[in-house]
Each structure stands twice: as C-alpha cells, then as structure tokens.
C-alpha positions in Angstrom: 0.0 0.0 0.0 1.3 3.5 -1.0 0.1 6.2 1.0 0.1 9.8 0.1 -0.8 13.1 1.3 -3.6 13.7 -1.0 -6.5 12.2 -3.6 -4.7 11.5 -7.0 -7.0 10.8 -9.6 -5.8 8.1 -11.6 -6.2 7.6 -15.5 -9.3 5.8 -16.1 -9.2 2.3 -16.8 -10.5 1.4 -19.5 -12.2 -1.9 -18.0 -14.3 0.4 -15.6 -16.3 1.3 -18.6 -17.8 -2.0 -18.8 -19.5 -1.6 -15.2 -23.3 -1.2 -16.0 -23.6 0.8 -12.4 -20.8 3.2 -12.1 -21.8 3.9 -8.0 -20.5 0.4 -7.4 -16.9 1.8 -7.8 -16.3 3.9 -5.0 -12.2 5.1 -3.5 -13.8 6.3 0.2 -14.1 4.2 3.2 -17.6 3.5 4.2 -18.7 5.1 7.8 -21.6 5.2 9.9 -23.8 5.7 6.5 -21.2 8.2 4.7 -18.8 7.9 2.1 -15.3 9.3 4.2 -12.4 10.8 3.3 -9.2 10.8 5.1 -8.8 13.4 7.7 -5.1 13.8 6.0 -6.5 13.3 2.6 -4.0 10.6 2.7 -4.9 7.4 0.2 -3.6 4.7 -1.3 -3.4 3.1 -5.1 -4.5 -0.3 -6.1 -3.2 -1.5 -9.1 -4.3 -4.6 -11.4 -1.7 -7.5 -10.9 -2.3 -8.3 -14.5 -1.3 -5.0 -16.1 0.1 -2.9 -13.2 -2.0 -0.3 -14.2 -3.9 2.1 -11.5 -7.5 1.3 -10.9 -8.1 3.4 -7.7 -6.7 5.7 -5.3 -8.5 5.0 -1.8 -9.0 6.4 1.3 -6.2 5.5 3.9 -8.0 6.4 7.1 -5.9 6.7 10.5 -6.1 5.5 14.0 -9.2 8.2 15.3 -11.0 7.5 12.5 -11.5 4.0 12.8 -12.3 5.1 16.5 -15.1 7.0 14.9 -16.4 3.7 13.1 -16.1 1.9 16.4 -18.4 4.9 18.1 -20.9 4.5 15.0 -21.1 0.7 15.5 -21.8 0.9 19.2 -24.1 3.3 19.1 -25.9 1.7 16.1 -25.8 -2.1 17.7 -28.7 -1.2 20.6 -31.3 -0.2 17.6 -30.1 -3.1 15.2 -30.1 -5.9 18.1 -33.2 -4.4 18.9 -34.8 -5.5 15.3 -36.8 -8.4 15.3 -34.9 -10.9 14.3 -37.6 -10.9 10.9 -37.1 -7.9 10.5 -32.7 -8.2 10.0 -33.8 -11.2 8.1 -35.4 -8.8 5.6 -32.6 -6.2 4.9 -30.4 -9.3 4.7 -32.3 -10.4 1.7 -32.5 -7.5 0.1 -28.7 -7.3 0.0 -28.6 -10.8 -1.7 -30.8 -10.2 -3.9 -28.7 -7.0 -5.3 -25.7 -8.6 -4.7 -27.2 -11.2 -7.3 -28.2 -8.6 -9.2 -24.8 -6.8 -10.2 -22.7 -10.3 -9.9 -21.3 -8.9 -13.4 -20.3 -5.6 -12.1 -18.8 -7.3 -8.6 -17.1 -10.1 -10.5 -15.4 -7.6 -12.8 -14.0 -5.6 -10.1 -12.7 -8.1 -8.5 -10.6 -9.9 -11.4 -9.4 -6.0 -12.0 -8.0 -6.2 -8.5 -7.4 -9.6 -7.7 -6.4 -10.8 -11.0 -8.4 -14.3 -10.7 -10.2 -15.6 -13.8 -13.4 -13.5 -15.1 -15.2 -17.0 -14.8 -13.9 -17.7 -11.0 -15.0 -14.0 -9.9 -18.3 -14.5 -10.9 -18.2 -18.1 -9.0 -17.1 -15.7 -6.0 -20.0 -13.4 -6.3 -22.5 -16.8 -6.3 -20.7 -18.0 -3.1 -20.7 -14.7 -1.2 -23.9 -13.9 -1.6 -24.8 -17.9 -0.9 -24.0 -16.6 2.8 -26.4 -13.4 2.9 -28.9 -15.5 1.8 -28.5 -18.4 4.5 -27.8 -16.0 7.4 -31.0 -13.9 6.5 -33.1 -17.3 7.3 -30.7 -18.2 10.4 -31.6 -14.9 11.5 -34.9 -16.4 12.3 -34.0 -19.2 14.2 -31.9 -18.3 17.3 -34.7 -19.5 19.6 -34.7 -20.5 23.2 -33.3 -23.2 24.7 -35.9 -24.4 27.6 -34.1 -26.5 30.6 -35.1 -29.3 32.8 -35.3 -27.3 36.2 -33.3 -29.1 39.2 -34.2 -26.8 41.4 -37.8 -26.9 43.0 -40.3 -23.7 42.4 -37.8 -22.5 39.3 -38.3 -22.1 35.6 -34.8 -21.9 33.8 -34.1 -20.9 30.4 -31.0 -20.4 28.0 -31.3 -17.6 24.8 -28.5 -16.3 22.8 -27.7 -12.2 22.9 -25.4 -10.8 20.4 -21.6 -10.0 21.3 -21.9 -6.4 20.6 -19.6 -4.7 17.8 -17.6 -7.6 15.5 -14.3 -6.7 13.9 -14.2 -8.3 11.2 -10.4 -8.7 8.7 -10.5 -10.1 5.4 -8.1 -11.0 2.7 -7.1 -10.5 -0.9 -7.4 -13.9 -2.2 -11.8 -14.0 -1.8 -12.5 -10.4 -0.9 -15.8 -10.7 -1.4 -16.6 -14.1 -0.2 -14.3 -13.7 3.1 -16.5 -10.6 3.9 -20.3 -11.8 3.8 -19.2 -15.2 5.2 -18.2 -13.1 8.3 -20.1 -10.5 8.3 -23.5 -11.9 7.3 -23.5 -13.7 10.0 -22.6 -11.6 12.7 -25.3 -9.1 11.3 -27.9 -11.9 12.0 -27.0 -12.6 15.3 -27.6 -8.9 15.5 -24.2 -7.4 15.8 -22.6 -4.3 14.8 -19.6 -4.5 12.1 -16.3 -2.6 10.9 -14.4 -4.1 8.2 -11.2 -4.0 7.0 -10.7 -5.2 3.5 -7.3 -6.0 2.2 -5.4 -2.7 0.9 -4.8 -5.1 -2.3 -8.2 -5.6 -2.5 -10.7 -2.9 -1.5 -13.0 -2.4 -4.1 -14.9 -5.1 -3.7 -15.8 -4.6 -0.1 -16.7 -1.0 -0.6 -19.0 -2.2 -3.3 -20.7 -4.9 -1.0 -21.0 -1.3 1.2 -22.9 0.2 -1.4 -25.7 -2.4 -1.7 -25.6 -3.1 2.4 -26.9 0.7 2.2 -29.3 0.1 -1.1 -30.9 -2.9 1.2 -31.5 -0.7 3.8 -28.7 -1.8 6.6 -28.7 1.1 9.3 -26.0 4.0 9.3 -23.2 2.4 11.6 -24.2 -0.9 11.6 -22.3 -2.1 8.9 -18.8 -0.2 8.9 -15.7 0.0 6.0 -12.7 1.3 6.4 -9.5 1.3 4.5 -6.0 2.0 4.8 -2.7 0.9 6.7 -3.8 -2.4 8.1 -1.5 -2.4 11.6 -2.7 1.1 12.1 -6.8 0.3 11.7 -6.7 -3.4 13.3 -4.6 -2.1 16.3 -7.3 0.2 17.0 -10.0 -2.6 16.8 -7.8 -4.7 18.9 -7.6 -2.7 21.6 -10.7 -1.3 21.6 -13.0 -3.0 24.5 -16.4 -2.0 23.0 -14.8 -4.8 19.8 -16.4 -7.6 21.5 -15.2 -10.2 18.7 -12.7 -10.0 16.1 -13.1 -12.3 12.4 -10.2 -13.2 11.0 -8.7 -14.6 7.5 -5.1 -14.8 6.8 -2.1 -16.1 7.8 -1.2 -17.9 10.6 1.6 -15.3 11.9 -0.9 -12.5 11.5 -3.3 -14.1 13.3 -1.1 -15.0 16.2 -0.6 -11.3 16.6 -4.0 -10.5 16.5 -4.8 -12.7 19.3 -2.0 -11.3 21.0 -3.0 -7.9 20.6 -6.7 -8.5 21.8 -6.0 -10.6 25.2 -5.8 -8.0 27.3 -9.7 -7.0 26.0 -10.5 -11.1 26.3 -12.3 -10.5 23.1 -13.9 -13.8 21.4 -11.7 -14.7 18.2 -12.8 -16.2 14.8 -9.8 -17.2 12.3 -9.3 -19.2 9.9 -5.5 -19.0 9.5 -3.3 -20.9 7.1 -3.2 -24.2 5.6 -1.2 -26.7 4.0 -3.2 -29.4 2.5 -2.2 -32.8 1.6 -3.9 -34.7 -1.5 -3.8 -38.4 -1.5 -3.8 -40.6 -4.1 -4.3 -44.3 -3.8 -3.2 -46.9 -6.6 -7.0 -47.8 -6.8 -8.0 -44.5 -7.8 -9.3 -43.5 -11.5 -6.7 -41.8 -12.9 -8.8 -38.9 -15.1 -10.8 -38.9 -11.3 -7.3 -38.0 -9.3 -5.6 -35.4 -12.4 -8.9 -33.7 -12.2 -9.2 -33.6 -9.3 -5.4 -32.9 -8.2 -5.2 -29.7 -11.1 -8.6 -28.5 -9.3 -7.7 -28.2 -5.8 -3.7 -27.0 -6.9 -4.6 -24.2 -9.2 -8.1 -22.6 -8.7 -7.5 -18.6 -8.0 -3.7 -19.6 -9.6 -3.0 -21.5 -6.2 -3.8 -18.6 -4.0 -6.0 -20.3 -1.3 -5.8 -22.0 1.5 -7.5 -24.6 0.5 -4.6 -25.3 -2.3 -3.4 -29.2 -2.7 0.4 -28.3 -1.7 1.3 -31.4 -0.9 0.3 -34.0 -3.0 1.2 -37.8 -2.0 0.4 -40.7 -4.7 0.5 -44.6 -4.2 3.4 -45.8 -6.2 2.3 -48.4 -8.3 0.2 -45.4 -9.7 2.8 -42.2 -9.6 4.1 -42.7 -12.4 1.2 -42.8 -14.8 -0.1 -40.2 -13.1 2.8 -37.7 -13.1 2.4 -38.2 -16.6 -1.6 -37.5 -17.1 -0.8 -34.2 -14.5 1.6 -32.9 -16.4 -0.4 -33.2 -19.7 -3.0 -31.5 -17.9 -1.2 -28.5 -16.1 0.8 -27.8 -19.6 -2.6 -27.5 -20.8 -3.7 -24.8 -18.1 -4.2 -21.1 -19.8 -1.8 -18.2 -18.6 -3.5 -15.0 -18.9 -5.1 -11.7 -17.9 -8.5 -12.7 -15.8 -10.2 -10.6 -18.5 -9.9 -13.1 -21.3 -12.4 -15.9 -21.4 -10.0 -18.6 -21.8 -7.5 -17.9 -19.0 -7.4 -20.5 -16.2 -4.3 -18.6 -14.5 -4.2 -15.4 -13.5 -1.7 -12.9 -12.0 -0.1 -14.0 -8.8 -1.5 -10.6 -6.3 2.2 -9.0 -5.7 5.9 -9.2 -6.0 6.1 -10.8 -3.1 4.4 -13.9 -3.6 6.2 -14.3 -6.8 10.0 -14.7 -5.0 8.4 -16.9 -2.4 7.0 -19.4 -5.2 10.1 -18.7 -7.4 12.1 -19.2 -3.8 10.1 -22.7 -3.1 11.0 -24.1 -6.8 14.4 -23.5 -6.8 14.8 -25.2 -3.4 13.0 -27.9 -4.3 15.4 -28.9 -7.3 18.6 -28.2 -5.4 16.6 -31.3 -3.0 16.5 -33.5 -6.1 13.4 -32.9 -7.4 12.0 -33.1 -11.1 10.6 -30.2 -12.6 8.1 -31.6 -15.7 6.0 -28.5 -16.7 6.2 -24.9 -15.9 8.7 -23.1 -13.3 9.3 -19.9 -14.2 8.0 -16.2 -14.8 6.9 -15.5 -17.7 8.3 -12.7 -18.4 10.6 -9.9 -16.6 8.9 -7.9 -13.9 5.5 -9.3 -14.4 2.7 -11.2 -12.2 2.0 -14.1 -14.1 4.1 -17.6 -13.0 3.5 -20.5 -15.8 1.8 -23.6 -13.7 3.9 -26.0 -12.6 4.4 -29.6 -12.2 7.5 -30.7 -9.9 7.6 -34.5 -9.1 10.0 -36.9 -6.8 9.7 -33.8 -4.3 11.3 -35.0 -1.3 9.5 -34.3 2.4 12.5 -31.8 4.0 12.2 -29.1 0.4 10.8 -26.2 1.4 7.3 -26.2 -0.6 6.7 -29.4 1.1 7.2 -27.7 4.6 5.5 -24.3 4.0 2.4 -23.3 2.4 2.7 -22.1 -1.1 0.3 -19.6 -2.4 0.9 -19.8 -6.0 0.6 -22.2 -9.0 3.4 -24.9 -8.1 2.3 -28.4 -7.4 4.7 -30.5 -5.6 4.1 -34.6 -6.2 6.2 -37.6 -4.1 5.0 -41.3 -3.9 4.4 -42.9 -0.6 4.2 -47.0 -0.5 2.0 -47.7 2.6 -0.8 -46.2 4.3 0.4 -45.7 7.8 3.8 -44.2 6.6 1.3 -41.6 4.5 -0.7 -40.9 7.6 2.5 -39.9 9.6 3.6 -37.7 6.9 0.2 -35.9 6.1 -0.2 -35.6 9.5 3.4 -33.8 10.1 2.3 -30.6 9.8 1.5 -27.3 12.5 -1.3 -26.8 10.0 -4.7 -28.7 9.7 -7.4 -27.1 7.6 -7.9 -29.9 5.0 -7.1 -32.7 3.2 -8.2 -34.7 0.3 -8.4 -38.0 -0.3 -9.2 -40.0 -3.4 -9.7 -43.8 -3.3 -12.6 -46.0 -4.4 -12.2 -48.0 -1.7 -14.9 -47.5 1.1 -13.2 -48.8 4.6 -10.2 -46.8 3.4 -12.0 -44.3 2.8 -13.7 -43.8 6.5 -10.1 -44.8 7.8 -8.6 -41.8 6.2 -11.4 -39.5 7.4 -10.5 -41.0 11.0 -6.9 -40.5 10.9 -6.0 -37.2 9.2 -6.1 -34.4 11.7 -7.4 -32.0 9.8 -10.7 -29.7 10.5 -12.2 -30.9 7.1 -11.5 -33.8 4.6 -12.9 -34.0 1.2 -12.9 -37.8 -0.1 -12.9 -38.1 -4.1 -14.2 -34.6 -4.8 -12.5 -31.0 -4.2 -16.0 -28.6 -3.7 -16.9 -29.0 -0.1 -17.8 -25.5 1.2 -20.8 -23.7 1.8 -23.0 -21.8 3.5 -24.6 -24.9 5.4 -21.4 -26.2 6.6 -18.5 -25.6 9.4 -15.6 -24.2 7.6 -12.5 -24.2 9.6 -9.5 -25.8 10.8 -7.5 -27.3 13.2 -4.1 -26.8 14.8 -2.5 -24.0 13.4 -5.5 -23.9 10.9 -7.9 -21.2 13.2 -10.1 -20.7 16.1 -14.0 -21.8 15.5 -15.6 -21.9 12.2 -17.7 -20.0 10.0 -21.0 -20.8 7.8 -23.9 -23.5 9.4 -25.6 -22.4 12.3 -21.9 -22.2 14.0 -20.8 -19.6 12.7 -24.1 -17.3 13.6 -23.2 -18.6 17.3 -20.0 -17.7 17.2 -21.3 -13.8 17.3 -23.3 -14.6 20.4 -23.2 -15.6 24.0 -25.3 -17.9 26.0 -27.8 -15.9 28.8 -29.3 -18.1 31.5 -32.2 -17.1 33.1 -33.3 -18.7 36.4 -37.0 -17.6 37.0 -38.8 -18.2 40.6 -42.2 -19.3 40.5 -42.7 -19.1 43.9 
C-alpha cells in the first residue's frame, strides 16, 4: 500500500467502462452511513496484478478515525439488536438479492483487483452472496433453549444475545466471499460491524458497502474502512467496545492478533493458514485423481488456503499419473483474468512471486524433477507458468511451508500408515483430500488425518450450510452453518422463581 498526502486521480481504466452501475466503484471508506475521506486526505493506489496499471486511489484512514467507526457501530448495535430478528432477516435479503443482481459488475471488479479468472470471480460473487442469503433465514432461528429445572419452584431458560460490535479482517485472495461469510452472520446474530478489506483488495468490499446501504442496513451498523492495516486493526484490537474479532489470513498474523486482543479477552474467529495434503491411492481412477489434483492445486492460480500443496500418490500409480498431471497442467491457460480462456491469472504482488520462485528453486537443489512450468513468464510481471515438480522430497521447502501460487509438488508414498505420519506432520490442519474408491479406506482416512475438514474423491466441499474451519494452526471456530451465527453470540441463562 502506498500512502500519500492527497487524492490522486488516476487515468481511467478502461475496464471500468464496462461496469453497468458506475456507484458500485467507490475510492472512500464506508462510515456510519457516509462515504469518508481521510482526515489527512491521505490514500492509497491499487493497481491490477495483470497490467500494473492504477485502478483506484482510496482512502487511507488513521487511528481516530477508525475510532469514529467503532463509536458508530456501538451506538448503532442497541437499535439493530433491537430489530426483530424478521425484520434483519429482511434487509439481509435485500442485500442478496442485489448482490445477485450486479454479480457482473462485482465479478469484474474483483478480477481487475485480484487478478483471478473472469469466470472464477463470478463463482465468487454466487458463493458470497450464498451466505447473505442463508444467514438472513438463520436470523430467524436463534430461539430458546428451555431446561429441565433441578431446582424446585424455578423455571430456567438459555437464549443467545449478540456479542456487541464484530471486527471483522479479510483478505485479498476472496475479498468478497471472506467478507459476507463473516459478516452476514454476525449481522444476523444482531451485531454491529467494521471491516477491514485488504489494501490489495478494496473495491470489492466498498462495493458490498454500497448495496448493504441500497438494502437498507442502518448507518453504523455495517462499517468499511481502509487503509494501513497495523494502524486500523490495532485500534479494533484494543478497543474493549470490539467484542469479537473475524479473522482470515495467515497464521503469523493471526497469532498477533490474538496477542493484541487478550488484554480486552475479546472472542476470536480465524481461519489461518493451511497446507493441504492430496492423496492418491493406486486404486484410484486416474482422469478422477488429475482432475481432481489440477482442481484443488490451481483454482484462484494457487492462491487459497484450500490449495493441494502437498500431493502424496501410491506408487504403483505415480508414475502414470505424473504423466496425465503434467499433460494436464501444460494444458492450463496463462493470462489476464479478462480473457475468457484464462485458467491462471496474475499471482497478487511481487512478493508472492519470489516466495514461489524461492520454493521451486529449493525444491530442485533437494533432487526434485521439474516436468512442466517453473518460471515467470516474463521480466517484472505477475504471471508464473503452472507448474508440475515431481520426486519432491519431504524436507524441500514447498513441502514444509504453504505455497500460495501455481506450483504443485508430487512424491510417492508406499503404505498407508507411513502416508498418515507424513500428512499428519504438519503445524497446520485445515484440510485434506483423499481420493480412493475403496470404502473402509476411505472412512479410515477421514478418522486419521487431523485435519478440521476432509474431502474424499471430490474438491468442492464449502458452503454456507457447513462448518468451515481448521485445526491446529489452521484457526479458532468456524464460519458458515448455524456455528458460525453462534460464534457472534453468548449464551444468557435465566433462572425464573415461580414461587
């Protein structure tokens, strides 16, 4: 993020013409039911990955003024807890149904941003609004929980009461998704929310802003603001009217966050990072595994925490199968998200470009084989060709670290136990896949890996129904089903005497 001391209007880009509503695109942060402004007129540019041209200059607000979006949310959260819970339901509605509505304007600022395939954005947009839409019926269902009195003359009773204002953190990788997954349902529960959005990625959470206020959220209720991330989470941190914080990102980050809110003893949400293993057996279908491999490896060009990075194959099969993976990742389409046909996009920044570049190179000097892909494409740019590396030995670095980018790192394993041991050796533990067509293997695997979620012979498993989360290193709670609405709310007994 590059701040400055003023508003610098940026050459239009020409891909913002195709937006059919022009109010969707907005560069100020989003406050108790006002476009702001920095105090310091201070902002920063975001650029697209896949040109490096300037798309935005937004504001970058500072440490009092997220204070102010804190004072907007608690003063806002009495009225909005105060809703019937039909009545949230209702405004939550409305939002999915316009963020339905302008999925082709949302998707295409978020490819501009985030660089991901026109045809995954729009994917995005379906999934994020997936959440408004479940969380504006869970609204309706936090209902009492009666209990069998032990004491004599008393009626008891358990109800859940919102935690007060959220804090809600999101990343660049699903900036829309990671947004309404939180905050939809912490609006249900009848919370407050501020947001922080990625400084890669702010436009698309400004735009959610701007249909929250179309479907009629309350001024202060639902909260955006931009600009330097340690600056504006600090102040939510510390903050003791934050009752919660949400978090997505890595597992450093997150351990600072926690760190930063103990003294407040604030309830914490994260999904942190992961480091997936895929496993192969030899009695697999082969087209099943490759498809199933290059899905989970190189949707959103590897960036996501659900990525296959490791991925272990029975050795009577590894061979024929490096060689159908490798047909099938040459195959993969390097482009700008704009183009119909790209299946890889534009890694988000510099930085994870030398870390993937960093990860291959290590991994050869440890003896492994590098059959399609590994490099840049060209000098100074985003875009890293996908990449097949096989015979990549357990100690290489991409094997030990997770690897947001389009590199998929293949070893053969020869018996079950000695593949649990390794899948298992890991601080992380969000998922793992398995694929096999055998059916007591198939429950033992979902018994032994220690992982929050395990996806056997398919790669889509989320949703809005579900837990999403992990173990470990992997996060604190989960978010989606009915357990993530509770994770905005705390449990009030009532002891009534009848006497």
């Amino acid at each position: 993020m590059s701040a400055h001391a003023h508003f610098a209007r940026p050459e239009r880009h020409e891909a913002l013409d195709r937006l059919n509503d022009r109010r969707l695109y907005r560069e100020l942060a989003y406050v108790d039911g006002h476009w702001m402004a920095s105090d310091t007129a201070a902002a920063f540019e975001v650029t697209d990955p896949a040109t490096g041209a300037s798309l935005a200059w937004v504001a970058a607000l500072d440490a009092d003024q997220t204070g102010k979006a804190i004072d907007a949310a608690a003063s806002a959260f009495p009225v909005w807890k105060a809703l019937l819970p039909q009545e949230r339901s209702a405004i939550l509605r409305r939002w999915f149904d316009l963020i339905v509505a302008a999925k082709d304007d949302l998707a295409l600022l978020m490819t501009l941003e985030q660089g991901k395939p026109l045809k995954e954005a729009r994917g995005e947009i379906d999934y994020a609004a997936s959440f408004v839409e479940w969380y504006a019926e869970e609204a309706k269902r936090l209902n009492v929980e009666g209990v069998t009195s032990h004491l004599p003359g008393a009626e008891m009773a358990v109800r859940r009461e919102p935690l007060g204002v959220v804090g809600v953190v999101t990343p660049w990788n699903f900036p829309s998704a990671m947004l309404t997954r939180k905050a939809a349902a912490a609006l249900a529960a009848g919370c407050a929310i501020v947001a922080h959005p990625s400084s890669e990625t702010p436009l698309s959470a400004l735009a959610l802003a701007e249909l929250g206020e179309r479907a009629g959220l309350p001024a202060g209720v639902f909260n955006v603001v931009t600009g330097d991330a340690a600056t504006i989470v600090g102040r939510l941190c510390e903050d003791a009217r934050v009752r919660a914080m949400s978090f997505t990102g890595s597992t450093g980050i997150g351990r600072l966050i926690a760190a930063q809110c103990a003294p407040t003893m604030k309830r914490l949400v994260m999904e942190l990072g992961g480091h997936a293993p895929l496993i192969v057996f030899a009695d697999a279908d082969l087209d099943k595994a490759v498809r199933i491999a290059t899905d989970a490896k190189f949707a959103t060009s590897g960036q996501d925490c659900l990525a296959a990075n490791r991925i272990y194959v029975e050795r009577p099969l590894y061979e024929r199968f490096c060689d159908a993976f490798a047909r099938r990742v040459a195959a993969l389409k390097l482009g700008n998200g704009l183009a119909p046909d790209t299946d890889i996009g534009p890694l988000m920044h510099e930085r994870a470009v030398r870390k993937v570049e960093e990860q291959v190179a290590d991994a050869l000097q440890h003896g492994a084989r590098r059959i399609a892909g590994g490099r840049r494409r060209d000098a100074g740019s985003l875009f890293y060709e996908p990449t097949l590396l096989a015979d990549v030995p357990d100690h290489a670095l991409i094997m030990r670290e997770e690897t947001f980018g389009p590199v998929a790192a293949v070893t053969p394993f020869d018996t079950e136990e000695d593949l649990i041991a390794r899948a298992n050796a890991s601080e992380y533990g969000l998922v793992a896949y398995v694929v096999t067509e055998n059916g007591a293997r198939q429950r033992r695997m979902a018994n032994a890996l220690d992982y929050g979620m395990v996806a056997i012979n398919r790669v889509k498993i989320t949703g809005a129904p579900i837990p999403f989360g992990g173990v470990k290193q992997s996060g604190l709670g989960r978010e989606g089903s009915r357990h993530g609405l509770e994770a905005f709310t705390d449990l009030k007994y009532v002891c009534l005497d009848l006497a």
